[in-house]
N, C-alpha and C positions, 0 to 999 in steps of 0.2 A: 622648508620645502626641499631644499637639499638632499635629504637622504631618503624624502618621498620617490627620488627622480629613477626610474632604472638604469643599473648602467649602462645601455648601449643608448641611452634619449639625453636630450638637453630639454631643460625648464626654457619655453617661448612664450611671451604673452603677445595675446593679438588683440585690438579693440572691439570693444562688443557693446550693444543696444539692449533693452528688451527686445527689439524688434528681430534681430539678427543674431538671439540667443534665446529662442524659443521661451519668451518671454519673464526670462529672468527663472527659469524654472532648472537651470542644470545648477547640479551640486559639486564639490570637489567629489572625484571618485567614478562621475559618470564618465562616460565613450561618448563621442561627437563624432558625427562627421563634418568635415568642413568645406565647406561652397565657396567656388571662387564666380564674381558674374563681372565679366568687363568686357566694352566697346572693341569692335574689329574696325578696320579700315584700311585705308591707305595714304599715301603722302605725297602729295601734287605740288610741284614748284614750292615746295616748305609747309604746304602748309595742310595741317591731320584734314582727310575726309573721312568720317564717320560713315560706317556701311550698316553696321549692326550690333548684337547685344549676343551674348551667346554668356551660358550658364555649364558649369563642370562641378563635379564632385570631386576634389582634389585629394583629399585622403578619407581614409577610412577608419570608426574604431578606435580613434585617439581620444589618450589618458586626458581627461580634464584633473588638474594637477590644485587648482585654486579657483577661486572666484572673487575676483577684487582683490583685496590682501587676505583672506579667509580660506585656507589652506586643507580644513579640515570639515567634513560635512558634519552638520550641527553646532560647527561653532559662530562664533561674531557675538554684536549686543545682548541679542536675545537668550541664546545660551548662556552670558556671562551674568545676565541679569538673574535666571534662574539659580545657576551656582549658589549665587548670594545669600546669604540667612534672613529668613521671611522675619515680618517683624522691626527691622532694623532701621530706624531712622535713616540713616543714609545708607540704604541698600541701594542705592540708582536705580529703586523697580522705575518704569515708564509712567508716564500718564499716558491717560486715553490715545490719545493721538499719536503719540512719541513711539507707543507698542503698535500700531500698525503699520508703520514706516518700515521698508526695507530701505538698507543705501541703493542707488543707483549702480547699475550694473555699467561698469567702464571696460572692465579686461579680464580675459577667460585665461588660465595661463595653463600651456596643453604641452605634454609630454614625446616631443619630436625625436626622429633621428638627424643627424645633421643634416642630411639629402634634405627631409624637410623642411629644415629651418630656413632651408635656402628656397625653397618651394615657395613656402609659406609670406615668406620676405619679400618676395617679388610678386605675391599675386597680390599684397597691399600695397604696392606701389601702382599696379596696374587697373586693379579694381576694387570688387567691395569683397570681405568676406563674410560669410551666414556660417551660422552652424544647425543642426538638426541632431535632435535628441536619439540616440539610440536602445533599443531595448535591452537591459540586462538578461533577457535568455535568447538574444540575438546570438549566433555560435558562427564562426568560423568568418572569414572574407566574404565580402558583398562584392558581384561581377563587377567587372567594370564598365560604366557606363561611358555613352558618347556622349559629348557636348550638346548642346541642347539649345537650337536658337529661336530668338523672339517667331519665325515663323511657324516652325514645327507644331510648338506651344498653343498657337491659334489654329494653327491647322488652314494657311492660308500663304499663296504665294507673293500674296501683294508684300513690299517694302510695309516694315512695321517702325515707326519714328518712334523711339526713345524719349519718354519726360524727362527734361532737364531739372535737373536738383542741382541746388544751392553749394557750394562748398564749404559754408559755415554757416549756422543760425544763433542768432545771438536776439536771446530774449530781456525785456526789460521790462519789469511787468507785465501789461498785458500786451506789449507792443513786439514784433515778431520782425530782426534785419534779415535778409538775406544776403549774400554776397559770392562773388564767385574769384 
């Protein structure tokens, strides 16, 4: 991945979902942009009031450099299994099931300047990050955008409450922990 990197970026990885990685569909090679969405407030006698939820588009056009440990688009299992010479008892072809498994999408790892690695760094400590697929004959800088809060979004002045989400889910068979 190394000499994939340009000189003036650093290799960053950052955690990613299907949900949060336009469902496992970017490949090494594509452009992202990437989303930051975290809670505003304020801080009363010690202790966080939660006001609201606001959404930004933190950079733009960024190198997706790997996907998981999979560095090269068309590579991983699938690729490696075609390589192989048909025919061959132990060619590791799949069985049925085996060949429609992708691995699980963990970490996108995206070609920064150090500005954003530091960016980047702190809006996962602060909130969540998404990313959004960009077009290949997308050309030049996308404006930049304002922030963007839960009311705008509805189109509504009322206070909009936030769903609370779990800090880790830990499944066990069919049995689903929450925790916070």
């Amino acid at each position: 991945v190394a000499r994939r990197v340009p000189a003036d970026k650093r290799a960053y990885s950052i955690a990613a979902t299907e949900v949060t990685a336009v469902a496992g569909l970017i490949r090494p090679g594509d452009q992202v942009d990437v989303l930051v969405t975290a809670n505003t407030g304020t801080v009363r006698d010690g202790r966080q009031m939660p006001e609201g939820t606001i959404a930004r588009t933190l950079l733009h056009g960024v190198l997706v450099l790997a996907v998981n440990k999979v560095s090269q688009a068309g590579s991983g299992r699938a690729a490696a299994v075609r390589q192989q010479a048909e025919g061959n008892l132990f060619s590791g072809q799949p069985g049925p099931a085996e060949a429609r498994q992708e691995p699980s999408l963990r970490t996108l790892t995206l070609a920064l300047t150090p500005e954003e690695v530091q960016q980047v760094a702190l809006a996962q400590e602060i909130g969540s990050l998404s990313v959004s697929l960009r077009s290949p004959w997308a050309k030049g800088e996308a404006p930049a955008l304002p922030n963007v809060n839960a009311q705008q979004v509805l189109g509504t002045e009322r206070p909009v409450m936030t769903r609370n989400r779990p800090s880790w889910t830990e499944i066990r068979g069919s049995e689903e922990m929450h925790g916070r």
